[in-house]
BALO-795002 format. One record per residue (C-alpha): residue in one letter; x, z, y. Coordinates in steps of 0.02 Angstrom, whole numbers, plus 32768, in hexadecimal, padded with zeros to 4 digits. Layout:
% BALO-795002
{vofi "A" {X Z Y}}
...
This chain:
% BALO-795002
{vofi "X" {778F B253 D7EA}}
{vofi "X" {76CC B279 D7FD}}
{vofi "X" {7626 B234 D7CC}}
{vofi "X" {757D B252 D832}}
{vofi "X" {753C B2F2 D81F}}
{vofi "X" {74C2 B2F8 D777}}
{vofi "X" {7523 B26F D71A}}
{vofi "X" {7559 B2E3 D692}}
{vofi "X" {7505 B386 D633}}
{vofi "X" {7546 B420 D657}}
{vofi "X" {755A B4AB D5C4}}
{vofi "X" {74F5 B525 D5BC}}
{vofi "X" {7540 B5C2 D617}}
{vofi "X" {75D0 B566 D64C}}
{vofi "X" {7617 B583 D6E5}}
{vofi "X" {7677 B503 D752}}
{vofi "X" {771A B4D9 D713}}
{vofi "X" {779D B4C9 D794}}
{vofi "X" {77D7 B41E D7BD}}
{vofi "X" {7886 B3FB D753}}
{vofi "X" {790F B381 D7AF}}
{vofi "X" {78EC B2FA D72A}}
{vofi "X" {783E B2DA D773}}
{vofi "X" {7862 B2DB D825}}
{vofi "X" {7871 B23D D895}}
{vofi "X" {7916 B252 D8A1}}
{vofi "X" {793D B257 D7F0}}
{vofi "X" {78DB B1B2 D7E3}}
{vofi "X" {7917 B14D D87A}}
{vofi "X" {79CD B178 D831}}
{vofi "X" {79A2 B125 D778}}
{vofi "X" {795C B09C D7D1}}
{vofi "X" {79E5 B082 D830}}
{vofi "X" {7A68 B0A0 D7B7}}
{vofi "X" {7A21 B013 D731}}
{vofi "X" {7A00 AFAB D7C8}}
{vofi "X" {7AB0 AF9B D7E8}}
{vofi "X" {7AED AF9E D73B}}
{vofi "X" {7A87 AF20 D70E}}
{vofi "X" {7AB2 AE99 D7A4}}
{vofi "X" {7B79 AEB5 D76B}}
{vofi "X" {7B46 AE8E D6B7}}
{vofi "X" {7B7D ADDA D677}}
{vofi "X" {7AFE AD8B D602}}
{vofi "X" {7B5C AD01 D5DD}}
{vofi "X" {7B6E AD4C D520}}
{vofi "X" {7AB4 AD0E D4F2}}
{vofi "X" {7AD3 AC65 D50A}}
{vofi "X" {7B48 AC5A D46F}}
{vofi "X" {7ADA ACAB D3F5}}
{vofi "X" {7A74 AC37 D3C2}}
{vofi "X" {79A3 ABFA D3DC}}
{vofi "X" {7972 AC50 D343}}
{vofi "X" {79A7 ACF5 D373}}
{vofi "X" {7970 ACF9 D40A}}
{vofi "X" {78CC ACAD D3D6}}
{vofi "X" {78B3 AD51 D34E}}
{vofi "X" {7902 ADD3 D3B4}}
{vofi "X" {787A AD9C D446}}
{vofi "X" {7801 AD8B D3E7}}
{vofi "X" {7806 AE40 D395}}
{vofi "X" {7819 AE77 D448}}
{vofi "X" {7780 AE28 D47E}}
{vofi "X" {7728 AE7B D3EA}}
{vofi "X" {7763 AF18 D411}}
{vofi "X" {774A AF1A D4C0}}
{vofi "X" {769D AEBE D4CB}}
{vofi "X" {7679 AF46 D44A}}
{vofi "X" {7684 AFCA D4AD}}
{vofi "X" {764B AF75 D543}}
{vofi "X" {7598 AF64 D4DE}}
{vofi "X" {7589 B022 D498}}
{vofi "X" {75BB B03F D577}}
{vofi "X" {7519 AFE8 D5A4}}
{vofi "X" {74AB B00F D511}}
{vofi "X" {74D9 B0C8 D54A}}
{vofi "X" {74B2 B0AF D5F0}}
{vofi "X" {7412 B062 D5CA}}
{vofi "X" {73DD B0F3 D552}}
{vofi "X" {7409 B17A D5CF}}
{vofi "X" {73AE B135 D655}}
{vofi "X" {7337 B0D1 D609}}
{vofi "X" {72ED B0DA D568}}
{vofi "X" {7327 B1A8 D555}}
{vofi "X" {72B6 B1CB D5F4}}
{vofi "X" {7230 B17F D5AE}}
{vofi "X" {7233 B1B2 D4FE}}
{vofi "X" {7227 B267 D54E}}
{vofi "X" {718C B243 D5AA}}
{vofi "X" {7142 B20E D51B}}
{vofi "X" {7170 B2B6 D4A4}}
{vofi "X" {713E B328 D543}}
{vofi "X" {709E B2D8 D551}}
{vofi "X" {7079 B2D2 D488}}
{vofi "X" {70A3 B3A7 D49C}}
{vofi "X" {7021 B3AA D51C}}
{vofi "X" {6F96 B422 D4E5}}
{vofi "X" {6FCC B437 D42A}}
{vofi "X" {6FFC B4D9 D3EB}}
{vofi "X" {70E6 B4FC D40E}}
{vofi "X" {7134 B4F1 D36D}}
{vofi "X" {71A5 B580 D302}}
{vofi "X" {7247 B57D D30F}}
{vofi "X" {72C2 B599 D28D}}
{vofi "X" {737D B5C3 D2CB}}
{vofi "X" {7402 B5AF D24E}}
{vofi "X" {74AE B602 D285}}
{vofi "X" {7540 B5F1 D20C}}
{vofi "X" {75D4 B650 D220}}
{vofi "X" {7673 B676 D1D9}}
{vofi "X" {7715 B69E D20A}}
{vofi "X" {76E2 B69C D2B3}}
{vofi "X" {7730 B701 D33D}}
{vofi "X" {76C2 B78A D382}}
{vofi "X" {76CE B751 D44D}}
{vofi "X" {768E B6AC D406}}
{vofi "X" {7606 B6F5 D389}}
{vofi "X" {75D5 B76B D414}}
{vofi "X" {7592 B6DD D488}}
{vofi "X" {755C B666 D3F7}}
{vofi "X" {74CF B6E5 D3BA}}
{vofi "X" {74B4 B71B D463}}
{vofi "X" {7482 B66E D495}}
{vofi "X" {7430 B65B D3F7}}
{vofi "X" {73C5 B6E1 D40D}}
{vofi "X" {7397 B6CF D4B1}}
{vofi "X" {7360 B621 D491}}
{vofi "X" {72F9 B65F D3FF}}
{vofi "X" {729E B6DC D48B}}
{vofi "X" {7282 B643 D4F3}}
{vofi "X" {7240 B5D7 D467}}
{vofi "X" {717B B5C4 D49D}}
{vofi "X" {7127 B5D1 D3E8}}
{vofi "X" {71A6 B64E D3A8}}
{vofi "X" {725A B63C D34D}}
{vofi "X" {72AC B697 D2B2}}
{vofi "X" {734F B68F D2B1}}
{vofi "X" {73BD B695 D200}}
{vofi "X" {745D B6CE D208}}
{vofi "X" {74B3 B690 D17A}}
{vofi "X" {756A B70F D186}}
{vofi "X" {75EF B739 D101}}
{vofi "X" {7620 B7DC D14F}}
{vofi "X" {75D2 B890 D186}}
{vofi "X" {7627 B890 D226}}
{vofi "X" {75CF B7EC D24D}}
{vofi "X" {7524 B84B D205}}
{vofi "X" {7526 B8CE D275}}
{vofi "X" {7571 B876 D313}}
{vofi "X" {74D1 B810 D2F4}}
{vofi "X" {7455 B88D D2EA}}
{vofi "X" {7492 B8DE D381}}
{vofi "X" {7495 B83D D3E7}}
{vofi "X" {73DD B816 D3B3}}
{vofi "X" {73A1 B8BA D3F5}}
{vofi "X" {740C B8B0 D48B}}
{vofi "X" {73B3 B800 D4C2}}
{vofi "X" {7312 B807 D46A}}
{vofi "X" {72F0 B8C2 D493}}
{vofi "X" {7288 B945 D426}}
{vofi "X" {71EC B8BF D431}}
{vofi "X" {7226 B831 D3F0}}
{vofi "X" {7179 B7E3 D3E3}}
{vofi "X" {7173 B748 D378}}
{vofi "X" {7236 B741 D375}}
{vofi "X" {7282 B77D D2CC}}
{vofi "X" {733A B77D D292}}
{vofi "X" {7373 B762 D1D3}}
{vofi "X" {740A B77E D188}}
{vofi "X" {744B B722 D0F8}}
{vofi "X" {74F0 B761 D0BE}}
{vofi "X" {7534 B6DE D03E}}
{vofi "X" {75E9 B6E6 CFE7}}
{vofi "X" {766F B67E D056}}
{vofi "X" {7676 B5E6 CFF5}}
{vofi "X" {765D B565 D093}}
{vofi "X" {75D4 B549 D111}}
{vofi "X" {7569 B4BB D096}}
{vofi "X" {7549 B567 D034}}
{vofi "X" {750E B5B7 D0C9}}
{vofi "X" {74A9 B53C D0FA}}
{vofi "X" {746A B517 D05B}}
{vofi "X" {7438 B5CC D051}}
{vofi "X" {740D B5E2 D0F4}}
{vofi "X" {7396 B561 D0E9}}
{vofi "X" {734C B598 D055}}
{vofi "X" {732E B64D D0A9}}
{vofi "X" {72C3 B5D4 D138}}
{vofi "X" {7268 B598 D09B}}
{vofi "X" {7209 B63E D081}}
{vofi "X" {71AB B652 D118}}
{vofi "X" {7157 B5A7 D0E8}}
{vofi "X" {7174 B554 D17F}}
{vofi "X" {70F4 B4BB D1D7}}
{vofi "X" {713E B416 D1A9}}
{vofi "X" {713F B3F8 D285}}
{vofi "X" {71A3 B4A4 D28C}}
{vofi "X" {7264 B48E D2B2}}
{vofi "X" {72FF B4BD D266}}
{vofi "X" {7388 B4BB D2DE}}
{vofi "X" {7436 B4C8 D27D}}
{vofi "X" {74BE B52B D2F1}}
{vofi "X" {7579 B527 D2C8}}
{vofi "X" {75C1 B5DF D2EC}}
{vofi "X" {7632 B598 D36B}}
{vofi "X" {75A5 B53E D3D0}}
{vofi "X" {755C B598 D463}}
{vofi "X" {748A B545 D47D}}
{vofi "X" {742A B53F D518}}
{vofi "X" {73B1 B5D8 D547}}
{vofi "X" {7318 B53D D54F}}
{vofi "X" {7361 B4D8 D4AA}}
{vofi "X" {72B6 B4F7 D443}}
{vofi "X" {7257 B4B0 D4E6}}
{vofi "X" {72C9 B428 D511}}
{vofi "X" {72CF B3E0 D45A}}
{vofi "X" {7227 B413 D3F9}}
{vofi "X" {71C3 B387 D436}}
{vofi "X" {7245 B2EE D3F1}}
{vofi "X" {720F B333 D336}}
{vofi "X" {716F B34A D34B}}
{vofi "X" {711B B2AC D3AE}}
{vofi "X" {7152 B23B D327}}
{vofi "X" {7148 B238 D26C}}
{vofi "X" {71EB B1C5 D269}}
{vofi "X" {7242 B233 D2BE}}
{vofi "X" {72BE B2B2 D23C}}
{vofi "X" {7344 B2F9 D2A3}}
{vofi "X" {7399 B2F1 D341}}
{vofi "X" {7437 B332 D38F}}
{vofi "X" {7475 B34A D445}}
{vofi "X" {750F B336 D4AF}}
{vofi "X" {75A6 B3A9 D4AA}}
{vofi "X" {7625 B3FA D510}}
{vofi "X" {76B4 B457 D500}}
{vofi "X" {7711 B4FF D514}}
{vofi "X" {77BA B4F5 D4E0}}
{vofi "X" {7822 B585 D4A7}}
{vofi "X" {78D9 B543 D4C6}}
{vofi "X" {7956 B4DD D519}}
{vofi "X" {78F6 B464 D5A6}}
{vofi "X" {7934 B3CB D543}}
{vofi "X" {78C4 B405 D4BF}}
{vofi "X" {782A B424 D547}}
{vofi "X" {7844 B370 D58F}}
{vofi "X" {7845 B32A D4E9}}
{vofi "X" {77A1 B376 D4BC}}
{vofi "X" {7747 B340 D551}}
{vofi "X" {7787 B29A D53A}}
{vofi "X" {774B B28F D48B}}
{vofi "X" {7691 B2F2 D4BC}}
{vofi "X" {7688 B269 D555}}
{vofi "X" {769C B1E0 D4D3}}
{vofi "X" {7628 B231 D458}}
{vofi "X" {75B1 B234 D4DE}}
{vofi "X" {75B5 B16A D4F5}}
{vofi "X" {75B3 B144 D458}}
{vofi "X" {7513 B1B5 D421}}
{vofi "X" {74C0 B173 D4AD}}
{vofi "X" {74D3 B0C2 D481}}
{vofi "X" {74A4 B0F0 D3BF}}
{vofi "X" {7427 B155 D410}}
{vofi "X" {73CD B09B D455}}
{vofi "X" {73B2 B07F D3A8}}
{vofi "X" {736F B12A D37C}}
{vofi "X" {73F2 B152 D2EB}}
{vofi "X" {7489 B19E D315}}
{vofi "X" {7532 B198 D2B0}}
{vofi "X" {7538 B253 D289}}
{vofi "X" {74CC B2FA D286}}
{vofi "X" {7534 B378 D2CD}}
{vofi "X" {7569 B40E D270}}
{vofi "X" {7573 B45A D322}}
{vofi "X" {74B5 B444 D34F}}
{vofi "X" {743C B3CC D304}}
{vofi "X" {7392 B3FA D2EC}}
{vofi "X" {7316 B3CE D278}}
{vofi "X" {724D B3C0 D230}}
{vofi "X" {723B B466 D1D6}}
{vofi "X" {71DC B3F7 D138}}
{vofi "X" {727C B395 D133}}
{vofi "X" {7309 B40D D14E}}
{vofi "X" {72A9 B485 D0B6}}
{vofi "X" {72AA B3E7 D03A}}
{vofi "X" {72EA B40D CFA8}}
{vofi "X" {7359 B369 CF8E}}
{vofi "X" {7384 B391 D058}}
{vofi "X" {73CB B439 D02C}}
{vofi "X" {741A B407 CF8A}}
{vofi "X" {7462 B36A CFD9}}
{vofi "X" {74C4 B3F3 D053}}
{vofi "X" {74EB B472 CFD6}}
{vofi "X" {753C B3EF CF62}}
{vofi "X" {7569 B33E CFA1}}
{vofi "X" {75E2 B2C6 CF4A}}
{vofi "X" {7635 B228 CF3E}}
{vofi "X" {765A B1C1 CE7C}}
{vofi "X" {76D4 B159 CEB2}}
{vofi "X" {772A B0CA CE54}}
{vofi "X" {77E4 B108 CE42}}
{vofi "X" {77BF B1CB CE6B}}
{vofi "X" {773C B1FE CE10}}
{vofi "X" {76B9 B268 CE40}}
{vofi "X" {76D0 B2F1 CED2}}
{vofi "X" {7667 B36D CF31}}
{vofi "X" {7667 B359 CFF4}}
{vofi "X" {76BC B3FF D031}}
{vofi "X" {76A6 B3CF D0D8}}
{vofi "X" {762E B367 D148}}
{vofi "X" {757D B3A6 D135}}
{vofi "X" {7553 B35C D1BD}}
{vofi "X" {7576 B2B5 D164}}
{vofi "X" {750A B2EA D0DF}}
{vofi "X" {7482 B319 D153}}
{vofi "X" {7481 B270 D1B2}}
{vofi "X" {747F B21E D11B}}
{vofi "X" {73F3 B266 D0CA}}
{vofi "X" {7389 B231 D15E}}
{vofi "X" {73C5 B18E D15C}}
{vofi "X" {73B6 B155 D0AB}}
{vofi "X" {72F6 B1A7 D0CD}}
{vofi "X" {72C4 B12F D137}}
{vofi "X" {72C5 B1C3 D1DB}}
{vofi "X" {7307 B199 D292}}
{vofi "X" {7394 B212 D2D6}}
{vofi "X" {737E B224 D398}}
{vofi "X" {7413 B24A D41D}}
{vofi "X" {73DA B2CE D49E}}
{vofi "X" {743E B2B9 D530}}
{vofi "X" {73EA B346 D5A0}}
{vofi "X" {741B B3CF D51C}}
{vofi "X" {74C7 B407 D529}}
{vofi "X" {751A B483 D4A7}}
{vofi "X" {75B7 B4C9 D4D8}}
{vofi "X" {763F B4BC D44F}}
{vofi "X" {76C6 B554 D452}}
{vofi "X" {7769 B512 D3FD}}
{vofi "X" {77F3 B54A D3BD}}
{vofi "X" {787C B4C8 D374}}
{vofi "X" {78B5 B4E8 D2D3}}
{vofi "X" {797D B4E0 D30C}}
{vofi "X" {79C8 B51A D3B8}}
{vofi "X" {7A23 B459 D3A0}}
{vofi "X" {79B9 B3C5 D3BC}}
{vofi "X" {79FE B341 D365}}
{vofi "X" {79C3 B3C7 D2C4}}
{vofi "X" {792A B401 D304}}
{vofi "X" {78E6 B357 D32C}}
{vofi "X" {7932 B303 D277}}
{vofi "X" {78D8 B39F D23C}}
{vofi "X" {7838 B37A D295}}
{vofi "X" {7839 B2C4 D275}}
{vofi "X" {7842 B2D4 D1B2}}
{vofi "X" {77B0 B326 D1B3}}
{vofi "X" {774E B2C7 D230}}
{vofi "X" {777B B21E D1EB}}
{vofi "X" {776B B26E D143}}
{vofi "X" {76CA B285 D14E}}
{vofi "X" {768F B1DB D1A8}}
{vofi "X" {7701 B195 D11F}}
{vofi "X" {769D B1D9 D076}}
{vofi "X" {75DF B1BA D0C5}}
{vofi "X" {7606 B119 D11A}}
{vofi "X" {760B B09C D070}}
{vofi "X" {7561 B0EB D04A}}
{vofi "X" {74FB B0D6 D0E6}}
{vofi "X" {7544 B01D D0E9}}
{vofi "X" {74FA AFFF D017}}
{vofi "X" {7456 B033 D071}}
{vofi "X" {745F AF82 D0D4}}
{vofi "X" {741F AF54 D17A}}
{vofi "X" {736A AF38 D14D}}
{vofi "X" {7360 AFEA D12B}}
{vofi "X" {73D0 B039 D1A2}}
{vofi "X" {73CB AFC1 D238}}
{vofi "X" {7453 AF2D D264}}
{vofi "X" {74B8 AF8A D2F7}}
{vofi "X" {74A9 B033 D296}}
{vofi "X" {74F9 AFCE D1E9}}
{vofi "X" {7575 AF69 D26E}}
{vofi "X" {75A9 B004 D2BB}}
{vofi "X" {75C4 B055 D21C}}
{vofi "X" {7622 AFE1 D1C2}}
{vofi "X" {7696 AFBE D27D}}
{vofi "X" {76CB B072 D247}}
{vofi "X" {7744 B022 D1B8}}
{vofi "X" {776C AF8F D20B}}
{vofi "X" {77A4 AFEA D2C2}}
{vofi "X" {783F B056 D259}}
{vofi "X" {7894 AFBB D230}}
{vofi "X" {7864 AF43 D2D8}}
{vofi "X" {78AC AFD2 D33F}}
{vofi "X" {793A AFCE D2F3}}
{vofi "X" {794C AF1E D306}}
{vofi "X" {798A AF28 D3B3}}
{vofi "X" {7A1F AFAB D3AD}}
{vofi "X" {7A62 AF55 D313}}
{vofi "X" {7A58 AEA6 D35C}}
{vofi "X" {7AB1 AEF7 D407}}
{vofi "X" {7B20 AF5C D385}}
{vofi "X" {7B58 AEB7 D314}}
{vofi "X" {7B60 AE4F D3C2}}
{vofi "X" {7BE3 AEBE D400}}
{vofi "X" {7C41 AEC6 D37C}}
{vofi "X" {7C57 AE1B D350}}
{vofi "X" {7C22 ADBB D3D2}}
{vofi "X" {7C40 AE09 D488}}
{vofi "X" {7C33 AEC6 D4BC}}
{vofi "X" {7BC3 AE7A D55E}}
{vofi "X" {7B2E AE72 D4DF}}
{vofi "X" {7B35 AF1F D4CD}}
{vofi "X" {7B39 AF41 D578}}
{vofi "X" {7AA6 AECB D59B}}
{vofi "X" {7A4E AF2B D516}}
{vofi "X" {7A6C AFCF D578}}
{vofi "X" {7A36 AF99 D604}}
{vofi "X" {7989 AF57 D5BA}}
{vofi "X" {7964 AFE8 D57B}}
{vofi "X" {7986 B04D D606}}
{vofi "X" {7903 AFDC D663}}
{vofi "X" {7876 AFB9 D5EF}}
{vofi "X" {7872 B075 D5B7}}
{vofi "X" {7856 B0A8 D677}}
{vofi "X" {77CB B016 D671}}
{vofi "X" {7786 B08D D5E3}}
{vofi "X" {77A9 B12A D638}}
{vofi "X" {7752 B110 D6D3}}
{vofi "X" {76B2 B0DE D66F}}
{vofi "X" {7698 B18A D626}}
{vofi "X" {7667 B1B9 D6E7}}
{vofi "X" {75C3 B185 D68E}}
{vofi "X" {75DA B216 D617}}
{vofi "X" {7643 B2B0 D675}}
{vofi "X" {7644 B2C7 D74D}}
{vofi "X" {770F B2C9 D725}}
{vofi "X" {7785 B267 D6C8}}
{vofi "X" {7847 B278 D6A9}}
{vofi "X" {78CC B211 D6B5}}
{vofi "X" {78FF B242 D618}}
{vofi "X" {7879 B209 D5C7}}
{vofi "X" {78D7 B15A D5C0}}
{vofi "X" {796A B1AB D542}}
{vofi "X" {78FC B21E D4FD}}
{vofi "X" {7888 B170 D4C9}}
{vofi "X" {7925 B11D D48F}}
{vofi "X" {794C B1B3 D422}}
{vofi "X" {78A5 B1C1 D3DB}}
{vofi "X" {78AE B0F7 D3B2}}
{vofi "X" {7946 B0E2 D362}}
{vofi "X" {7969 B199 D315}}
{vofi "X" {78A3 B1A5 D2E1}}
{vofi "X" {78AE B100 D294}}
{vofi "X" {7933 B12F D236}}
{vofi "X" {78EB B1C7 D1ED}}
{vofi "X" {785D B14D D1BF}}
{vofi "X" {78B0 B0E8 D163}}
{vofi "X" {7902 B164 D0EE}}
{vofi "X" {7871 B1D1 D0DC}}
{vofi "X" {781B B117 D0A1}}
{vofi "X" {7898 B116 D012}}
{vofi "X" {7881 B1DB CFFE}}
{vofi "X" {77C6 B1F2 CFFE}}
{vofi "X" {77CF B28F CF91}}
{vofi "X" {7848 B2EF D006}}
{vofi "X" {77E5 B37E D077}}
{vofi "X" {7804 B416 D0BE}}
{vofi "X" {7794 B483 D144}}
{vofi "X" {780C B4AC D1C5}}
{vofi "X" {77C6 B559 D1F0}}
{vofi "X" {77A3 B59F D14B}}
{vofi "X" {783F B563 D0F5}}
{vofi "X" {77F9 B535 D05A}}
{vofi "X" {7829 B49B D007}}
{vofi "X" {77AC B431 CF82}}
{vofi "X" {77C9 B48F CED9}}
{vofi "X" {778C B41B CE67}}
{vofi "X" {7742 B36A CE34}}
{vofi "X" {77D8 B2F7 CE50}}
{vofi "X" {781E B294 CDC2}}
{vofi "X" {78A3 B2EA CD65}}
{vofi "X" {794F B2D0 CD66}}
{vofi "X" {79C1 B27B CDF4}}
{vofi "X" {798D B1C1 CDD5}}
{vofi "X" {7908 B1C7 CE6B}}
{vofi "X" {7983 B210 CED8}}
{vofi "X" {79EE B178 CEA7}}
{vofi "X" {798A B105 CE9F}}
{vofi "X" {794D B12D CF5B}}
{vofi "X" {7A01 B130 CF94}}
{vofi "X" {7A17 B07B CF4A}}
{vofi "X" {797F B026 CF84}}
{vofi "X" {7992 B079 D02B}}
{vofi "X" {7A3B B028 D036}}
{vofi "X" {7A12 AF95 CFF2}}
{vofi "X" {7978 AF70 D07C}}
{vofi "X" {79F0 AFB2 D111}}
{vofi "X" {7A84 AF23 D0C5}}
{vofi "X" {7A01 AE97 D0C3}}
{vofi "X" {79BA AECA D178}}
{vofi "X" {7A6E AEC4 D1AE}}
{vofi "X" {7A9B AE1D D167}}
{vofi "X" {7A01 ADE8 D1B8}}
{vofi "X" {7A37 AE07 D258}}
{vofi "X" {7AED ADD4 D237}}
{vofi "X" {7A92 AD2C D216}}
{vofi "X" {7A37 AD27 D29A}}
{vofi "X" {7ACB AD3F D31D}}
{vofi "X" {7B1B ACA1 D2C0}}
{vofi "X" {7BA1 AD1E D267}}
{vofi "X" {7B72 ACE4 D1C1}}
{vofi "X" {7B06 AC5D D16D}}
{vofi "X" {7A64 AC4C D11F}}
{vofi "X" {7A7F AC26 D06C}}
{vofi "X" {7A5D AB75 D04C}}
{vofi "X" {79CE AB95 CFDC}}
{vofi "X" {7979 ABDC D05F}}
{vofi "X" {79A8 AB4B D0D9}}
């Protein structure tokens, strides 16, 4: 199924992708059809016998939920083709007649195969050539082979004249990308940049427009508010199609939900894939040092160093400084990705852990900031990311205990409402992406009750990371001993057995204890 032509960004040097049977008409009339018809032979009969109360709760978490998502739909839409239009104006016509700034490129890569570093540096460099007051770009690389496949690619784009376009290799030990940034970063430090100059930070798997230093130089530099920014994404997926559709679905989402975060100029993350920011910020010291060395003293686990999630650190450091975080979503950067495991249940658990991980350990400490500092719907927003793992749960559990105790039919119901109001969901990211899948309905479903799942043992196991490309696991900082580990696995239980009885209670199964009555 299609959207109007221009409704979503194309990647840079993308071509077309053909048109997969999950997003044809066909494919769509046929799920509409299908849960049509399953859900007229559906008896509901079931809810009337299980009680006000939980029917009261159960709708009115699924109000929350789905008036929630409703608002971030039309705070996107107004951003994107309201306010976004005209916060452009106004940074094109600031740039008017002042001199283009520098532009520092920072490409980090490791591990990276060579077809995929081959048209990262590529674009980088060709975007550095475009850049209208100049670009360096730092390569911050582990190994030789990446060194010379470097050098070679900058004189293949940039030619024998490369003007006021340099290229700077940093070779650091392979300890993890916050040391190459860190050191990266402190290589951009040396040339003294302008405090308007950027700093755009490039993941080695992220492929940048030829025009990016055009397209986003003027957001930094119009306003003295304004820190960072990021852009949208999209994807090139190395791997089974199920792993393809799940990626759009999840870019197409991202894309939303930045946009409505965008409306209140401070977005939930800086991308480790592209986010740019003002050179005088990004060469802080505390900036830099914040990246290079990041932690978390936590009440039952001690003090531990973020492994991961840099871009966490990043966003955070702007926030607790007072600076707005813009959403660009005219800039596309095309994502190449490969999932860490052939299987997807593993690659996405895999995925997850660290995603989550990472919102998990930053999230506690944008919400001490408080509203007055950070903004209401930014603090709202951020503290709905602990409540959403266990209200989205709430449903499959309810339809779970219901069926077992009470009649299978509430299952059934429960299918079928899921089947509908994720399609409802689905066909709004035709705001995002010109195509959408029918898949995108399980794939949703997946993400909600597997994701929140993940969520709420990495809550109980803050300590536990891993980088899923490097293989390297956090070393040290955790408490000795197994008594965290057991201590996780208890109160873990222990919240999952009380959210059960809850819902046990609610369906009428068991009673409230009469001190509580």
């Amino acid at each position: 199924m299609t959207a109007s032509a221009g409704e979503a960004t194309v990647a840079a040097g993308a071509a077309p992708e053909p048109v997969h049977w999950s997003e044809t008409y066909w494919a769509h009339a046929l799920y509409v059809l299908l849960t049509g018809s399953f859900a007229v032979i559906i008896n509901p009969n079931p809810l009337v016998g299980i009680g006000t109360t939980a029917v009261i709760v159960i709708g009115f978490i699924g109000i929350w939920r789905y008036s929630w998502a409703l608002l971030h739909f039309v705070r996107a839409q107004l951003y994107v083709r309201f306010a976004f239009p005209r916060l452009r104006r106004q940074a094109e016509a600031a740039e008017e007649g002042t001199p283009p700034p520098h532009a520092y490129l920072l490409v980090t890569s490791f591990r990276i195969p060579t077809e995929t570093t081959i048209q990262v540096f590529a674009a980088a460099f060709e975007a550095a050539r475009r850049s209208p007051g100049g670009a360096t770009v730092v390569a911050s690389i582990v190994e030789m082979g990446d060194e010379r496949l470097a050098k070679k690619l900058f004189q293949s784009v940039v030619g024998d004249d490369p003007g006021n376009v340099r290229l700077v290799l940093v070779r650091i030990p392979g300890t993890g990308k916050r040391d190459g940034l860190a050191y990266g970063l402190r290589a951009i430090q040396k040339y003294m940049p302008k405090d308007d100059d950027i700093v755009a930070v490039i993941d080695g798997d992220s492929i940048v427009q030829p025009d990016l230093v055009e397209k986003i130089a003027p957001f930094l530099r119009f306003r003295d508010d304004v820190g960072a920014l990021t852009t949208d994404e999209t994807s090139r997926v190395e791997g089974s199609k199920i792993f393809d559709v799940w990626y759009s679905l999840r870019f197409a989402q991202r894309h939303i939900l930045m946009s409505s975060m965008g409306l209140s100029e401070r977005v939930l993350t800086l991308t480790g894939r592209m986010s740019a920011f003002r050179a005088g910020l990004a060469c802080d010291h505390s900036f830099i040092e914040m990246i290079e060395v990041d932690y978390l003293d936590h009440w039952r686990l001690g003090r531990f160093r973020f492994l991961t999630g840099d871009d966490k650190s990043t966003w955070f450091w702007m926030l607790k400084s007072g600076y707005k975080m813009l959403y660009i979503p005219d800039v596309s950067v095309a994502t190449i990705e490969t999932p860490p495991s052939s299987n997807f249940f593993r690659a996405s658990a895999m995925l997850m852990v660290r995603w989550f991980g990472n919102m998990l350990r930053n999230n506690h400490r944008a919400l001490a900031l408080g509203p007055n500092r950070i903004g209401y719907f930014t603090w709202w927003t951020v503290l709905d990311q602990r409540v959403t793992m266990w209200t989205s749960l709430t449903g499959p559990t309810f339809a779970i205990i219901g069926a077992i105790f009470v009649s299978s039919q509430m299952l059934l119901l429960y299918i079928v409402w899921v089947l509908m109001s994720r399609y409802a969901l689905t066909v709004l990211l035709l705001s995002a992406r010109p195509r959408i899948s029918v898949l995108y309905p399980f794939l949703m479903f997946f993400n909600q009750v597997y994701g929140s799942a993940i969520k709420t043992f990495i809550f109980f196991r803050l300590d536990r990371q891993g980088w899923t490309r490097q293989r390297t696991k956090l070393a040290g900082g955790r408490v000795a001993g197994r008594l965290p580990a057991w201590t996780s696995t208890y109160m873990h239980v222990l919240t999952f057995s009380f959210f059960a009885v809850a819902i046990a209670v609610l369906l009428g199964l068991l009673e409230w204890p009469e001190m509580w009555s």
